[in-house]
Backbone bond lengths (Angstrom), bond angles and torsions (degrees), N, CA, C in turn:
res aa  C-N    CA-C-N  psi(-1)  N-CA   C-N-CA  omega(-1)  CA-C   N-CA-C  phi
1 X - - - 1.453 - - 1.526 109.48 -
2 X 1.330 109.59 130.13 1.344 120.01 177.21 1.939 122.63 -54.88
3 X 0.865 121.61 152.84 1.342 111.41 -160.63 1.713 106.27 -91.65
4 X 1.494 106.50 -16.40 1.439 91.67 149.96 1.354 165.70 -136.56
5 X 2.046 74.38 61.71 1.249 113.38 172.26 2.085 112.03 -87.46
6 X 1.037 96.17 -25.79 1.533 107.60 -177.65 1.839 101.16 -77.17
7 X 1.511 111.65 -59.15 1.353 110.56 167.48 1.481 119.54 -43.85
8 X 0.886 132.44 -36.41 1.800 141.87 151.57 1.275 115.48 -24.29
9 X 1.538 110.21 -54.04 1.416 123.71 -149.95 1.729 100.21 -96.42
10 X 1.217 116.65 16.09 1.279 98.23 169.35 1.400 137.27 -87.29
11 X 1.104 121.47 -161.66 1.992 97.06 -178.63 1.334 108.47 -112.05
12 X 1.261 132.11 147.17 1.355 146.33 166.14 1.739 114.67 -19.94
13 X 1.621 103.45 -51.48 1.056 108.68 174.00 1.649 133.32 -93.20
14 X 1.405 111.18 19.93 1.453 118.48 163.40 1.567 123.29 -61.34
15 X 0.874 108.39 158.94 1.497 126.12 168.83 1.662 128.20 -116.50
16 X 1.330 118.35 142.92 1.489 116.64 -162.11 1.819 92.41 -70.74
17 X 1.245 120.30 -29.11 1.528 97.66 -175.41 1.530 124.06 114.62
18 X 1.660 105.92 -27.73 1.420 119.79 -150.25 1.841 75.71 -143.24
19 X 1.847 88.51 140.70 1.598 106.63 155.70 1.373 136.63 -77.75
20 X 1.137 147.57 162.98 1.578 126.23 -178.56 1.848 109.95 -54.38
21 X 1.478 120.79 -29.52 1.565 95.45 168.94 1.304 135.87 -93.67
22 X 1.669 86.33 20.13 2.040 91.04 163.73 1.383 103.08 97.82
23 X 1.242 118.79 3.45 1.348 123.54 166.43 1.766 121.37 -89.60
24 X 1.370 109.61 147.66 1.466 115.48 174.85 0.935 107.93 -63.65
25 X 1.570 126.31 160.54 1.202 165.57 -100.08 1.422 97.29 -167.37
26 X 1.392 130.14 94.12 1.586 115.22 148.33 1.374 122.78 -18.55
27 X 1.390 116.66 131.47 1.539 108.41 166.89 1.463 103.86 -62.61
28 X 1.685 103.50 166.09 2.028 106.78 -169.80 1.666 94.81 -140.30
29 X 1.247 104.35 113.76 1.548 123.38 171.92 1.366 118.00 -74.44
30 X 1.318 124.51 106.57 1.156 140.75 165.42 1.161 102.37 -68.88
31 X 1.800 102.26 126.98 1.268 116.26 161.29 1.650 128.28 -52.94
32 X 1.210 144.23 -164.27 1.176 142.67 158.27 1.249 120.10 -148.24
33 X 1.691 134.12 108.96 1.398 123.63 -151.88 1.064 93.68 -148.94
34 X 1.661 106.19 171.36 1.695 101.07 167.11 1.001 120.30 -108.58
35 X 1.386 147.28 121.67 1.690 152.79 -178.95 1.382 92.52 -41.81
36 X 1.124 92.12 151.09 2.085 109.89 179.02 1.245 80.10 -89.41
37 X 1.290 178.84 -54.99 1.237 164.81 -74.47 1.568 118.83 -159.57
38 X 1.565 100.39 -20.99 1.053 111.76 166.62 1.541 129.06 -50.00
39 X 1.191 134.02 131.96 1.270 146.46 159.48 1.256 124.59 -45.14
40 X 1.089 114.64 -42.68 1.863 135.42 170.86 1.028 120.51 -113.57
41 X 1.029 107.54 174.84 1.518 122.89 141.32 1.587 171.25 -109.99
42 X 1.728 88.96 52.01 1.472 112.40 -162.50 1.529 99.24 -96.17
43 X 1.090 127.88 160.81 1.361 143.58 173.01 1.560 105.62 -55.86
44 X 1.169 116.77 124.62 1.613 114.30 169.14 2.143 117.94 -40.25
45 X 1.051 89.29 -9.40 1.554 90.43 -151.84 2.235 79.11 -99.53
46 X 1.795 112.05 136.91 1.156 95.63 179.66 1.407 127.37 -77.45
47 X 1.492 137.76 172.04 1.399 126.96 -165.43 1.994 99.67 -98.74
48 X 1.406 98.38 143.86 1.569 87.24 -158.29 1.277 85.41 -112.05
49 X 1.370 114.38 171.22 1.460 131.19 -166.40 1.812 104.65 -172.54
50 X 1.634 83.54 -155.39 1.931 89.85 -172.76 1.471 107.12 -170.98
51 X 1.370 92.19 138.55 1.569 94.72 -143.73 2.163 98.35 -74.41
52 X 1.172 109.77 123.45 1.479 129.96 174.02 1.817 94.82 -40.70
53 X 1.062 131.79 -55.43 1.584 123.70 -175.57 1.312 112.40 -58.49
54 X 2.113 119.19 -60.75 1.366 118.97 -151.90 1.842 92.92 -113.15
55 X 1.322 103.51 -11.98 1.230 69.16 -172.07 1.596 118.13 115.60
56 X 1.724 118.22 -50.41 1.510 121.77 -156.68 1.704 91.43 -86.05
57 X 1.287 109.90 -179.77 1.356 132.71 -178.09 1.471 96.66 -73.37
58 X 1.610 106.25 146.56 1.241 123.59 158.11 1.465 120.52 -149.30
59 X 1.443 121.46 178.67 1.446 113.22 -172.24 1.836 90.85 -141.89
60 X 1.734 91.67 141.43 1.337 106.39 169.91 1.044 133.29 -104.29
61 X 1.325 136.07 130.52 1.384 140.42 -153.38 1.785 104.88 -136.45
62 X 1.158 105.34 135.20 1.630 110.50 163.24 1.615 117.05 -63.75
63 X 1.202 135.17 140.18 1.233 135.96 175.08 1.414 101.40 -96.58
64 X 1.647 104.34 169.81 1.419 105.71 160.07 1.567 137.54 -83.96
65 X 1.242 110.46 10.87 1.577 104.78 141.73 1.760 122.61 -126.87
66 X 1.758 95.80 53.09 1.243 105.35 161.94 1.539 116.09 70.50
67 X 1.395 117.11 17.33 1.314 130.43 177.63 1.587 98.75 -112.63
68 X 1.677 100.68 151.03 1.703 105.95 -167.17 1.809 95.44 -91.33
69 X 1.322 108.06 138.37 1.370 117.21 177.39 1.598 108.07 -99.77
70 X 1.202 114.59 140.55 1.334 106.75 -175.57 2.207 113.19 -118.08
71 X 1.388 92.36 96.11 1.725 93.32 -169.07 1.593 118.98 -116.42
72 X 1.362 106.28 164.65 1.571 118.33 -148.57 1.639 73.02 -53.91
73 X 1.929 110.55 160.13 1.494 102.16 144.81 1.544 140.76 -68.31
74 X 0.904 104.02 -21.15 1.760 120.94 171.09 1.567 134.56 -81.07
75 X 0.596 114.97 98.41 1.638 111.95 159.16 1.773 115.34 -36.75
76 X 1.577 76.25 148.91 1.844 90.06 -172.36 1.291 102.49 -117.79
77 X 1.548 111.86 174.54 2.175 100.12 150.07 1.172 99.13 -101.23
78 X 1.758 88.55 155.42 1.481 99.77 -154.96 1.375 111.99 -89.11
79 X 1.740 111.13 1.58 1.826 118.20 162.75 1.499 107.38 -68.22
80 X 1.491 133.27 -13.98 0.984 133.91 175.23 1.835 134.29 -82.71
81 X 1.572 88.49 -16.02 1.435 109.56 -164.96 1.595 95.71 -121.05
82 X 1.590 109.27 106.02 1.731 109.88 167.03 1.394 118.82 -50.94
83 X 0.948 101.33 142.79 2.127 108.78 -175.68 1.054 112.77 -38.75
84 X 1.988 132.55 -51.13 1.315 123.14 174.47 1.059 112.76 -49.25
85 X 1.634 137.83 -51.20 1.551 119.15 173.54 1.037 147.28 -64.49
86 X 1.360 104.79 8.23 1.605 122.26 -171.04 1.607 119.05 -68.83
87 X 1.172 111.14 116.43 1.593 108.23 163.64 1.399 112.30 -110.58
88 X 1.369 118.83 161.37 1.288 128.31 153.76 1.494 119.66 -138.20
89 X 1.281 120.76 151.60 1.447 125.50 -172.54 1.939 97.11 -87.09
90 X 1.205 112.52 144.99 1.792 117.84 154.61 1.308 104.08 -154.41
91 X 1.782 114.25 131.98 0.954 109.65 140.22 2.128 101.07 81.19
92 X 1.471 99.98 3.09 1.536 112.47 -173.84 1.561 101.86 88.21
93 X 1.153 130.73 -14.12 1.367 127.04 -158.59 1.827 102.54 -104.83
94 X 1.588 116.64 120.60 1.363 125.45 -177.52 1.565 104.16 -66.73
95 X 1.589 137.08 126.68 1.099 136.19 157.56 1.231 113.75 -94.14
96 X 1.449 136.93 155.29 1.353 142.39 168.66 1.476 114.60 -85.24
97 X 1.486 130.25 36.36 0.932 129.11 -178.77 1.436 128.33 -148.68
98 X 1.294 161.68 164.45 1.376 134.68 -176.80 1.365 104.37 -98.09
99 X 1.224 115.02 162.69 1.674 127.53 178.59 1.217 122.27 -81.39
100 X 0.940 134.00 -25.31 1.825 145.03 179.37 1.777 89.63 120.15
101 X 1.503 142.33 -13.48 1.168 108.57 179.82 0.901 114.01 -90.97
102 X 1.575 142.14 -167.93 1.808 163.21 -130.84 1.537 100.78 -116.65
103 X 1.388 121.04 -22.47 1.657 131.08 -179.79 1.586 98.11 -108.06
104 X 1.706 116.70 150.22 1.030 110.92 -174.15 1.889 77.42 -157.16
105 X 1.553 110.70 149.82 1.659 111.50 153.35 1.341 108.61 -105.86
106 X 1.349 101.55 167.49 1.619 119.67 -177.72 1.608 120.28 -141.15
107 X 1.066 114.79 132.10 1.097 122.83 -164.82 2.061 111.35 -61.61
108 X 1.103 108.51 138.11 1.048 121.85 -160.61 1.840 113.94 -87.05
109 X 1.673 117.23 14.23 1.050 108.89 154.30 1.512 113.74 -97.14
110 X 1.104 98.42 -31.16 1.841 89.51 172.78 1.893 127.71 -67.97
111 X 1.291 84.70 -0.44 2.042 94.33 160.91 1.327 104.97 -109.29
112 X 0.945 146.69 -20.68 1.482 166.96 -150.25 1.825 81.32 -52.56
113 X 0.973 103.42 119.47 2.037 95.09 151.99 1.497 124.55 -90.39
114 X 1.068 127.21 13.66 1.551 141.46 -163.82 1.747 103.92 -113.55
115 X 1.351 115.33 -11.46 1.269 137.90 -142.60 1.653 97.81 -137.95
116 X 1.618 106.71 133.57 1.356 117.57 -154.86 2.418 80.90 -77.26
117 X 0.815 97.28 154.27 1.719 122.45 174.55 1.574 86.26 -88.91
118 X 2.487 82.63 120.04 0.800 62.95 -178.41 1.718 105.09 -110.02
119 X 1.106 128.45 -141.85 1.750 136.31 -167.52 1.523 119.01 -60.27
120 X 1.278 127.91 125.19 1.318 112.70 165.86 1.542 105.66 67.08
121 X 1.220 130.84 48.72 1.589 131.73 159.46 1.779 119.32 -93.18
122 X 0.919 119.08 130.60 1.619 120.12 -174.56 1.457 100.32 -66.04
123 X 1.349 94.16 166.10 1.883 118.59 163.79 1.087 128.47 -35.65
124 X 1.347 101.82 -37.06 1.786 126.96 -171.38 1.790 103.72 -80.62
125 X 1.204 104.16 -60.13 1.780 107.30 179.26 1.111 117.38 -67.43
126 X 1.878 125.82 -47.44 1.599 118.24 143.22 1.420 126.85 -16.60
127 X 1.386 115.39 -50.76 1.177 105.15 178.55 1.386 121.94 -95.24
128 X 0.913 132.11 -22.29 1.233 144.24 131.79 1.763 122.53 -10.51
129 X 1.302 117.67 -50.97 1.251 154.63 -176.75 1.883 107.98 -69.42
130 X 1.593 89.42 -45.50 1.184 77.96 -176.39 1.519 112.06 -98.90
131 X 1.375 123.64 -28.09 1.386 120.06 144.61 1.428 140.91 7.59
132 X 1.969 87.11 -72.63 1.352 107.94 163.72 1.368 129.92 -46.00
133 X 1.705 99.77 -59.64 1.400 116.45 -175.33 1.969 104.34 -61.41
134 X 1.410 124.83 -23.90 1.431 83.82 179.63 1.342 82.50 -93.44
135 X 1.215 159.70 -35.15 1.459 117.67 173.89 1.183 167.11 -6.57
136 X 1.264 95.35 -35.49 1.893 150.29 -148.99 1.588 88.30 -115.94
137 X 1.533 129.06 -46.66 1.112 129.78 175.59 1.430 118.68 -88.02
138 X 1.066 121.06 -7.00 1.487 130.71 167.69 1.884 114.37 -89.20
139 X 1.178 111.49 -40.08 1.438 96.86 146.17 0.807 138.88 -62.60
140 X 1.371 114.72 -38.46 1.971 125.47 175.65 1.738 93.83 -41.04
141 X 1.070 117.28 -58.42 1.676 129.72 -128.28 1.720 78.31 -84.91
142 X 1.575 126.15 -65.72 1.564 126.14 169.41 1.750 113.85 -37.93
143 X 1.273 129.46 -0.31 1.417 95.23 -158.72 1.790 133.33 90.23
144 X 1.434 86.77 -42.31 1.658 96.07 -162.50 2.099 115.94 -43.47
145 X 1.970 81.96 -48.91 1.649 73.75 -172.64 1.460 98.27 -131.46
146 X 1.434 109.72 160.25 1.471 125.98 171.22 1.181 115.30 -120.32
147 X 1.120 113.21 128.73 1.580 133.74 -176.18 1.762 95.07 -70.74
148 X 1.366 106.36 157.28 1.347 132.00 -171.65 2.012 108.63 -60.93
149 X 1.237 78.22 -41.34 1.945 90.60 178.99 0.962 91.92 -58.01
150 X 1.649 141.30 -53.10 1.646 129.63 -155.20 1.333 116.77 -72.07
151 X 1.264 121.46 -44.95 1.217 158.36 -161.85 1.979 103.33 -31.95
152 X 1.292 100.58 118.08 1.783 87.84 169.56 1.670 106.45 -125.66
153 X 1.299 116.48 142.57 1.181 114.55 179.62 1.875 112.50 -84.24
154 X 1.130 96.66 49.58 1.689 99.35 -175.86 1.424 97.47 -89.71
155 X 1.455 114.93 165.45 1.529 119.67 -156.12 1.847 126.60 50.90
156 X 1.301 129.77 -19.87 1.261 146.06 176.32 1.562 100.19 -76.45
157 X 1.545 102.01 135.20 1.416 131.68 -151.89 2.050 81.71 -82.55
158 X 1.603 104.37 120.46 1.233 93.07 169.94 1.415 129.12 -64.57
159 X 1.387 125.04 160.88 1.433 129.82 164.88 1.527 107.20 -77.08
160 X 1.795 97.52 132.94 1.533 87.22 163.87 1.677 149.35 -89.19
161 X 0.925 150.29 148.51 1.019 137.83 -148.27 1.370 115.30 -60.52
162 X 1.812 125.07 137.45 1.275 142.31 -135.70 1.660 109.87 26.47
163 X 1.073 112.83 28.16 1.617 101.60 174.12 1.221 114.65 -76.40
164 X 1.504 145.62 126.46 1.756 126.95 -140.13 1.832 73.19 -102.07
165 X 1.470 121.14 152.24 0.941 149.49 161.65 1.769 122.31 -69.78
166 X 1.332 105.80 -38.20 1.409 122.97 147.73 1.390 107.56 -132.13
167 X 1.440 100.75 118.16 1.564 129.39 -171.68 1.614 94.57 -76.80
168 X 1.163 122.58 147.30 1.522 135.38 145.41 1.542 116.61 -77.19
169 X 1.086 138.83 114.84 1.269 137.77 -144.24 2.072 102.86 -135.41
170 X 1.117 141.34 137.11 1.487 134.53 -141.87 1.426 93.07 -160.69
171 X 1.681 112.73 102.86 1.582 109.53 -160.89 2.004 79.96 -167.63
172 X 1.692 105.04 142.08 1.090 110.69 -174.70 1.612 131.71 52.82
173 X 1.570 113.55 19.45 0.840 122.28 -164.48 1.332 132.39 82.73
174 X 0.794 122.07 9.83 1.765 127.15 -156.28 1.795 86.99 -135.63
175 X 1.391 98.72 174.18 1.766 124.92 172.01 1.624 94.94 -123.20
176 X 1.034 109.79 120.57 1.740 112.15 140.12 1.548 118.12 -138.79
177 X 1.563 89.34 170.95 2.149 108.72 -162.48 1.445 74.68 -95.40
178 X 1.256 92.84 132.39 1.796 118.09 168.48 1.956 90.30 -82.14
179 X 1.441 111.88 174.69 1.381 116.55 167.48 1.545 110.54 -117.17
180 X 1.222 121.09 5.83 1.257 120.71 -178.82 1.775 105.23 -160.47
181 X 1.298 124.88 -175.82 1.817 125.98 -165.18 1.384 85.91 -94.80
182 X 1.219 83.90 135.69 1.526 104.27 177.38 1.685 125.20 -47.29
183 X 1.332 125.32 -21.78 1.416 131.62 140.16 1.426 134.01 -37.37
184 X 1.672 95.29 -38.47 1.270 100.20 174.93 1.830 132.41 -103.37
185 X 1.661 96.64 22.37 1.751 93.81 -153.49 1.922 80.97 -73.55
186 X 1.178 125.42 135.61 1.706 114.88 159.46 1.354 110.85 -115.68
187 X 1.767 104.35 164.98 1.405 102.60 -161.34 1.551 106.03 -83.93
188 X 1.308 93.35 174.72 1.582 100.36 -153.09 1.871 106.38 -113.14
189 X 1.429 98.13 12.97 1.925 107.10 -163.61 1.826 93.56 -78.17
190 X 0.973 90.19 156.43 2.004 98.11 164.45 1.898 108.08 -96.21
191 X 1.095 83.77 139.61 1.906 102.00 -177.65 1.775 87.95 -91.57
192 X 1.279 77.95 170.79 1.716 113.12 -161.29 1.710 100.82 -72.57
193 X 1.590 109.07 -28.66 1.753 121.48 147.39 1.520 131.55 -55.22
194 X 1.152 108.90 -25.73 1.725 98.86 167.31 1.575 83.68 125.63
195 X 1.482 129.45 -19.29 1.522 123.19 -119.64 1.612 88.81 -100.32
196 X 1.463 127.99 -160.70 1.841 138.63 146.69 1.401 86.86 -110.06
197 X 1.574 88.61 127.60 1.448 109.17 154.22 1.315 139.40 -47.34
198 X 1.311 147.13 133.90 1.340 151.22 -127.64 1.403 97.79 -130.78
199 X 1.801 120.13 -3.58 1.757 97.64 172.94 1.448 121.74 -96.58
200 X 1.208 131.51 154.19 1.282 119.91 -178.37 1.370 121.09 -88.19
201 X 1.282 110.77 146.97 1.758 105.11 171.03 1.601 134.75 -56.12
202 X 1.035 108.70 4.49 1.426 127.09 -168.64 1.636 81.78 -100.46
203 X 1.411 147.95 112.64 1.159 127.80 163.03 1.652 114.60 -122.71
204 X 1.310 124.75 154.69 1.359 118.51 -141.81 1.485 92.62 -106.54
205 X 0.960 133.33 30.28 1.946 131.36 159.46 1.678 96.88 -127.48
206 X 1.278 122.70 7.36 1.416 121.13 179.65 1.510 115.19 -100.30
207 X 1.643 126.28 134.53 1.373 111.39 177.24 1.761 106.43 -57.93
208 X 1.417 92.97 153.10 1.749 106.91 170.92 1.481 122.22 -90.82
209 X 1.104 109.27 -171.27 1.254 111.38 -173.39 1.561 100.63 -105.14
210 X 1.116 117.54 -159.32 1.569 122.15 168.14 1.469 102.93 -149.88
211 X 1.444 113.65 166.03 1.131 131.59 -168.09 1.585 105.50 -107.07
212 X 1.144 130.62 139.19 1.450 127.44 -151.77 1.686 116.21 -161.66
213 X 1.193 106.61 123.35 1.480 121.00 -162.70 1.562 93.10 -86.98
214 X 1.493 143.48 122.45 1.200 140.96 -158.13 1.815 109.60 -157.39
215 X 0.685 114.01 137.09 1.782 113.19 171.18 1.425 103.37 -72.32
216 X 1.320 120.87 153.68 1.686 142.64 174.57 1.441 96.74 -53.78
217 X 1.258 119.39 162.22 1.323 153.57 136.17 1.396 107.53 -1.95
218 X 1.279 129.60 97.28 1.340 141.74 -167.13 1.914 98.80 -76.91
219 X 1.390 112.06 143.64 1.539 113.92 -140.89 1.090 134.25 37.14
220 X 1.321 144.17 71.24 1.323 147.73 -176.23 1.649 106.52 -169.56
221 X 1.150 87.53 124.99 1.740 104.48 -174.55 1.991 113.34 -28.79
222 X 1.056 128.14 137.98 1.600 113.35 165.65 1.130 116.57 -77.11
223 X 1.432 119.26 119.54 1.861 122.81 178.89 2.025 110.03 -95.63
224 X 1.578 109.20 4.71 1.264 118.15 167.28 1.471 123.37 -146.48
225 X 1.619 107.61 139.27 1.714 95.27 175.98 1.562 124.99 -38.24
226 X 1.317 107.02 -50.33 1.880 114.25 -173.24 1.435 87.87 -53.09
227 X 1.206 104.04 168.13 1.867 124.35 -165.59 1.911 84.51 -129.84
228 X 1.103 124.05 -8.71 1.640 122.17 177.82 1.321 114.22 -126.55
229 X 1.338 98.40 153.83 1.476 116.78 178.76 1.347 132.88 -126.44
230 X 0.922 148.83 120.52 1.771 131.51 166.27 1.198 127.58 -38.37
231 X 1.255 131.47 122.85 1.391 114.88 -177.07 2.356 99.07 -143.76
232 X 0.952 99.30 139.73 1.473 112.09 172.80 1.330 106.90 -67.42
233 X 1.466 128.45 88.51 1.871 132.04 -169.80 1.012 105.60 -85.44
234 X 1.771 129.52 96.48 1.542 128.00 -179.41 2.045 101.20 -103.91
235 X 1.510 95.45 2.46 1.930 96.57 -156.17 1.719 82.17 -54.91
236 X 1.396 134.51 -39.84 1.507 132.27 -161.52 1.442 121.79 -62.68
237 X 1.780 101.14 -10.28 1.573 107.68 -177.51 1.896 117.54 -82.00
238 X 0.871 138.74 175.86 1.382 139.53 168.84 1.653 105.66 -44.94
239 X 1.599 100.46 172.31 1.528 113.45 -163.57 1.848 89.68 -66.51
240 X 1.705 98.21 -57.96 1.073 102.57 -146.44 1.555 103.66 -91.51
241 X 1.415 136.77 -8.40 1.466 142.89 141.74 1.913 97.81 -30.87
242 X 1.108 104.28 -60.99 1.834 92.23 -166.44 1.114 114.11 -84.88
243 X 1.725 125.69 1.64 1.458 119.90 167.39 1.674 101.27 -85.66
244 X 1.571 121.38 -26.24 1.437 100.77 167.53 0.991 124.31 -77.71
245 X 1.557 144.82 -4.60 0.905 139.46 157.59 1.888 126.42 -77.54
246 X 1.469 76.96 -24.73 2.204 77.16 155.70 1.093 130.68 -78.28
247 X 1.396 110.18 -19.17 1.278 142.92 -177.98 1.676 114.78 -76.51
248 X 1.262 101.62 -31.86 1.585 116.76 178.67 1.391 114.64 68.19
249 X 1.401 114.70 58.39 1.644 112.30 -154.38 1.515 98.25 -129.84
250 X 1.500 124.43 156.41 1.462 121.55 152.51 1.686 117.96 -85.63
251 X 1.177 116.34 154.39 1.617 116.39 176.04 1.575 113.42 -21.24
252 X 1.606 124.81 -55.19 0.915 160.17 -161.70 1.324 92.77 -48.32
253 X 1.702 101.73 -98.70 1.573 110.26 166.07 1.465 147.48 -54.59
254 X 1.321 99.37 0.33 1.724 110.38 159.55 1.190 106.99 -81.65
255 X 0.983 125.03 -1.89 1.859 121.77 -171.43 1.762 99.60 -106.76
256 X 1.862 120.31 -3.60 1.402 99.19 -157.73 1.529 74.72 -128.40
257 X 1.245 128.73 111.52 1.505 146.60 -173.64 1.461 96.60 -66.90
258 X 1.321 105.41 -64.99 1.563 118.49 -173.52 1.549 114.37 -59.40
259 X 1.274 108.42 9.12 1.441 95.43 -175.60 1.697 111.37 -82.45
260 X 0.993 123.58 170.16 1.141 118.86 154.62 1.636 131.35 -90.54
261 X 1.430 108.47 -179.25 1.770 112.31 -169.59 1.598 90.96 -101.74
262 X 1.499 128.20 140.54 1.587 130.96 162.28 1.107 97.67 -87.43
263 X 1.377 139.32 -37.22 1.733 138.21 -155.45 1.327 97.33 -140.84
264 X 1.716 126.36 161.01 1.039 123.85 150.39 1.581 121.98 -78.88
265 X 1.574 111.58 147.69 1.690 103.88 148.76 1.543 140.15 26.60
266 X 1.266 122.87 100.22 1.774 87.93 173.14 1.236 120.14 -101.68
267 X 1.405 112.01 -0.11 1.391 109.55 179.11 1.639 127.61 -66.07
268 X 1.434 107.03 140.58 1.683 97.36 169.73 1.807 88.50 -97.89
269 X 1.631 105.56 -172.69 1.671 114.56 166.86 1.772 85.91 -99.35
270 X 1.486 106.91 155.82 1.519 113.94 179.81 1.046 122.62 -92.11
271 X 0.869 124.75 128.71 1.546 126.35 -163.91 1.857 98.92 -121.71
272 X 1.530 123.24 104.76 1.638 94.65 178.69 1.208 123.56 -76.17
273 X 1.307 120.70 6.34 1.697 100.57 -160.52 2.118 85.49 -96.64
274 X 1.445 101.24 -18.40 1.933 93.86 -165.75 1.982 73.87 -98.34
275 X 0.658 142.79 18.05 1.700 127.45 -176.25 1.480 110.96 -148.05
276 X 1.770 115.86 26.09 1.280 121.39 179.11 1.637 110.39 -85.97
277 X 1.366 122.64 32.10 1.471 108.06 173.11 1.657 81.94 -119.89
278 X 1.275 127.56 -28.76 1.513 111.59 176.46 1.083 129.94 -88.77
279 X 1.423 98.70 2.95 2.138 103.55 165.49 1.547 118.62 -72.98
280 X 1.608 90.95 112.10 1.661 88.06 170.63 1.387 113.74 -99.35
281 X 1.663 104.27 151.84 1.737 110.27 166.38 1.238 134.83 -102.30
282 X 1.226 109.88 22.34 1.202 125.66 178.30 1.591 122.06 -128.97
283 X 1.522 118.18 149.57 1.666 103.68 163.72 1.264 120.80 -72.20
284 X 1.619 125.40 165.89 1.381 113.60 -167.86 1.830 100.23 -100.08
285 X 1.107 104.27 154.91 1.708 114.77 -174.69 1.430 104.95 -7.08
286 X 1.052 134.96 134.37 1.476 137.02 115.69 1.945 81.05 110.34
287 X 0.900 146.52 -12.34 1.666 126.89 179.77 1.731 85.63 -96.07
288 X 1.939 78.28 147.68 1.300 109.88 162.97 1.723 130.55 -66.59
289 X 0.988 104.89 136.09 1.545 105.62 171.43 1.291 131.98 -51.67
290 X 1.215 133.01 79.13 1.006 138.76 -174.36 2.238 120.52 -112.07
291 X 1.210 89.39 124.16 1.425 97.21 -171.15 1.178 122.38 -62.96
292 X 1.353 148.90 173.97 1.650 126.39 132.50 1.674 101.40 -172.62
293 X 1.406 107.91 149.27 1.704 121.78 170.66 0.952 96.00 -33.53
294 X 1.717 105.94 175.99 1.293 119.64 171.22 1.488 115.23 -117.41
């Protein structure tokens, strides 16, 4: 990639670095706060990560219906980026659309090199694309990352048998797909260290949930013979017991309003016909059979 293609990619709000007599620039520490206006409660600043397929950096963003968007870290110009790919940040919240300015983000599966190319991409994201991809091959070659094909779950605490891996979980009225066993959902607040908190939401002086044999989603097509499902039944706990668990919080940090979020959410809402490989029909080891409406 040409080098001023990288000069492109910087952000609106950079700085040259240097004073008018050619001297450096103290580095300048951005605070970290939460907008009164904000919707959530994640840190203004986005949550960074790396993408599970290639490998390269990415940044996570809340969408506007509360689903995490996952986009390049950089800004582009936005003559470079066709309108369908357009993102813009507001307010912490990722839009699918551009803002009227000259910088625009883009979502980071359509650079993805792991990921079929997709239609009608310019010169600029092509190359871009391929950028990535030796990137992706420069970890390979370090060690750094392993692609999903390699991957062995040796040393990893087995699952137990029918234990759903993503639980269906039924709290506030609603169904949602957990992303991990319900043992393991942890809270997602920032400690007084900078850090994500290390307790889990499952907490052991707190009532539990139960495990519950239930029919699907009342009006909605059947995507399996069984007429039941497993589902994690917390609707029986207190009002505000199941808002911390929407909340994704430990005892601890449901009590500190002001805290902030380290991660977003993991919940999706369940949908079975897009979430029919994680419907289980069975209870998981060792719970009793227990029935209930839906």
């Amino acid at each position: 990639m040409s080098a001023g293609i990288f000069a492109a990619m910087r952000s609106t709000h950079a700085r040259s670095g240097r004073r008018r007599d050619s001297s450096s620039l103290p580095p300048r520490h951005r605070a970290l706060r939460i907008a009164m206006d904000s919707p959530h409660r994640l840190l203004r600043m986005a949550q960074g990560g790396s993408c599970t397929d290639c490998g390269n950096q990415v940044h996570w963003h809340q969408g506007i219906e509360h689903q995490p968007v996952c986009l390049h870290p950089h800004e582009l110009p936005t003559a470079a980026v066709p309108e369908v790919h357009r993102w813009h940040i507001g307010a912490g919240i990722a839009y699918p659309a551009g803002d009227g300015s000259p910088w625009c983000r883009i979502a980071h599966l359509t650079l993805c090199p792991a990921r079929d190319t997709p239609e009608s991409l310019t010169q600029h994201l092509v190359r871009l694309r391929q950028h990535l991809a030796l990137q992706t091959r420069r970890l390979l070659d370090d060690g750094a990352f392993t692609p999903p094909s390699r991957r062995t779950t040796a040393g990893s605490r087995p699952t137990p048998p029918c234990q759903p891996a993503r639980p269906v979980v039924d709290l506030l009225g609603s169904r949602y797909l957990a992303t991990q066993p319900i043992e393991e959902i942890r809270c997602v607040a920032r400690t007084q260290r900078g850090t994500r908190c290390l307790n889990r939401v499952l907490a052991p002086r707190k009532s539990r949930g139960t495990w519950r044999l239930t029919s699907l989603l009342p009006g909605r097509p059947p995507v399996l013979p069984a007429v039941e499902i497993a589902v994690y039944y917390l609707r029986h706990l207190a009002h505000a017991e199941q808002q911390r668990w929407r909340a994704q919080r430990c005892p601890t940090h449901a009590l500190i309003s002001e805290a902030a979020d380290m991660a977003l959410e993991d919940w999706e809402i369940f949908d079975p016909l897009l979430h029919r490989q994680h419907i289980a029909t069975r209870l998981p080891a060792g719970q009793a059979r227990h029935r209930a409406r839906a």
